[in-house]
C-alpha positions as CSV (number, residue, x, y, z in Angstrom):
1,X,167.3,-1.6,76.8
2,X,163.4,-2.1,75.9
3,X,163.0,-3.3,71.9
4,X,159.4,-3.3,71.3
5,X,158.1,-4.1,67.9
6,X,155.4,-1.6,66.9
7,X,154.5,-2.9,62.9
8,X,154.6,-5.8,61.3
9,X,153.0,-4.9,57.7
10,X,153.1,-6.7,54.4
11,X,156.1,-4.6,52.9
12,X,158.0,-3.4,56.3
13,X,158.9,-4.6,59.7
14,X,158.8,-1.3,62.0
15,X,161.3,-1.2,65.7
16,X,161.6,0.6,68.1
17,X,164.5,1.0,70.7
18,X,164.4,2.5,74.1
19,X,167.4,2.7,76.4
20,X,171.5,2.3,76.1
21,X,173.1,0.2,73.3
22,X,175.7,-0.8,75.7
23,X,177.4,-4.1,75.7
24,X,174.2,-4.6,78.3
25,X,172.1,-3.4,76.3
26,X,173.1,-4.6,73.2
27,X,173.3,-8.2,74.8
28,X,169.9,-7.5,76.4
29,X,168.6,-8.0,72.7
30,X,170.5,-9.0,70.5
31,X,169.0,-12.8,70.3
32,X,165.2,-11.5,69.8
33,X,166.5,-8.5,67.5
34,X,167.9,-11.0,64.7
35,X,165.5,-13.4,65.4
36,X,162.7,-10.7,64.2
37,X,164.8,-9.5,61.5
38,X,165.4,-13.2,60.1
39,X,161.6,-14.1,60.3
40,X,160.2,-10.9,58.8
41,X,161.8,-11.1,55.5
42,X,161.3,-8.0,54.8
43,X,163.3,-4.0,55.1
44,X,163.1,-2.8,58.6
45,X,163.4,0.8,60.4
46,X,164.2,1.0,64.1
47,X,163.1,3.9,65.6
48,X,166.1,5.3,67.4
49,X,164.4,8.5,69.4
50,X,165.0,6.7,72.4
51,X,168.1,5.4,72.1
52,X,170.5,7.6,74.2
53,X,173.7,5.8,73.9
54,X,175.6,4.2,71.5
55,X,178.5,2.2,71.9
56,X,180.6,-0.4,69.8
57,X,178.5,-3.5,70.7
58,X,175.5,-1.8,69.3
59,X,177.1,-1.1,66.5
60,X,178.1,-4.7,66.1
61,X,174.2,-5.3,66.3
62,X,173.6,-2.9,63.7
63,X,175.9,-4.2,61.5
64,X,174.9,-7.9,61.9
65,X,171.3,-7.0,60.8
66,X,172.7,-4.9,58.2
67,X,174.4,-8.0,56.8
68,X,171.4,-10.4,57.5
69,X,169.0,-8.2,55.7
70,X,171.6,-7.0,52.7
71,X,171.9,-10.3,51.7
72,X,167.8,-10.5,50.6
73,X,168.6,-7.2,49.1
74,X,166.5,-5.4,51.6
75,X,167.4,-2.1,54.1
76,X,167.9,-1.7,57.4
77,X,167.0,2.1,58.1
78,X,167.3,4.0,61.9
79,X,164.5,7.0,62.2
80,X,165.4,9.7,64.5
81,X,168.4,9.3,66.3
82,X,169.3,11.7,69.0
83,X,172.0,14.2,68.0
84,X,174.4,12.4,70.1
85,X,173.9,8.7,68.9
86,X,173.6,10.2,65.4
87,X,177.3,11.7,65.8
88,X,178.8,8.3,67.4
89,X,176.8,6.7,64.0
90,X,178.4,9.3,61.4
91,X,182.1,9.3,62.7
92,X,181.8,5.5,63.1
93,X,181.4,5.3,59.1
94,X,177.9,3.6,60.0
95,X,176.3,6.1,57.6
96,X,177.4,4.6,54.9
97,X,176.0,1.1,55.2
98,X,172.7,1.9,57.1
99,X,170.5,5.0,56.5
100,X,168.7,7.2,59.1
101,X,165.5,9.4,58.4
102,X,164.6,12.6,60.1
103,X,160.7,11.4,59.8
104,X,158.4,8.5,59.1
105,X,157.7,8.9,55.8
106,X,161.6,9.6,54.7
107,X,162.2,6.1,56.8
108,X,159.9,4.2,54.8
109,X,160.7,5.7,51.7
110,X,164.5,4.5,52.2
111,X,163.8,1.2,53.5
112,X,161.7,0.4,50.2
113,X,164.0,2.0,47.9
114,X,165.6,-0.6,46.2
115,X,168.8,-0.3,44.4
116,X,169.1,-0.3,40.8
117,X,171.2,-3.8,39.8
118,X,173.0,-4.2,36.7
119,X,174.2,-7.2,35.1
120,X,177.6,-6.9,34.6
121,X,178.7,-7.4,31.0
């Protein structure tokens, strides 16, 4: 698995994976991964184009930087998963914690959104 980080800007931390998320895989980068996530303080989209396999320890990944970066109240957001690693995602439930964007601009976009809090009364 080859993680390569392509953008660190002032708003967004942009990823990109190359390779299997395999338990290899997955444990191939899981220390750096969080460690770049924890550090940048900021949303982050991991370009998935590459990525042609997804198994449970990559989703365990996923879901750990989900949790790291929910708690600041910032997104984690996967751009362009392959049609196969994008059906593993879906019928996983993964969808539903972590978006995914078709294109750049949609990925940015959703990893700035920020959600509307309410106090509750």
């Amino acid at each position: 698995m080859k993680f390569t980080a392509i953008e660190a800007g002032d708003d967004l931390t942009f990823l990109a994976f190359e390779g299997s998320l395999d338990l290899d895989g997955s444990q191939e980068i899981e220390a750096r991964f969080l460690e770049v996530i924890g550090e940048a303080q900021k949303p982050v989209v991991v370009d998935f184009a590459k990525v042609d396999f997804l198994a449970s320890f990559g989703m365990r990944l996923l879901i750990e930087a989900y949790k790291v970066l929910d708690k600041r109240e910032q997104r984690l957001v996967l751009l362009n998963p392959q049609p196969s690693v994008a059906k593993v995602f879906q019928a996983a439930g993964l969808s539903t914690l972590i978006a995914t964007a078709t294109n750049e601009s949609e990925a940015r976009a959703l990893a700035l959104w920020k959600k509307n809090r309410h106090p509750e009364g």
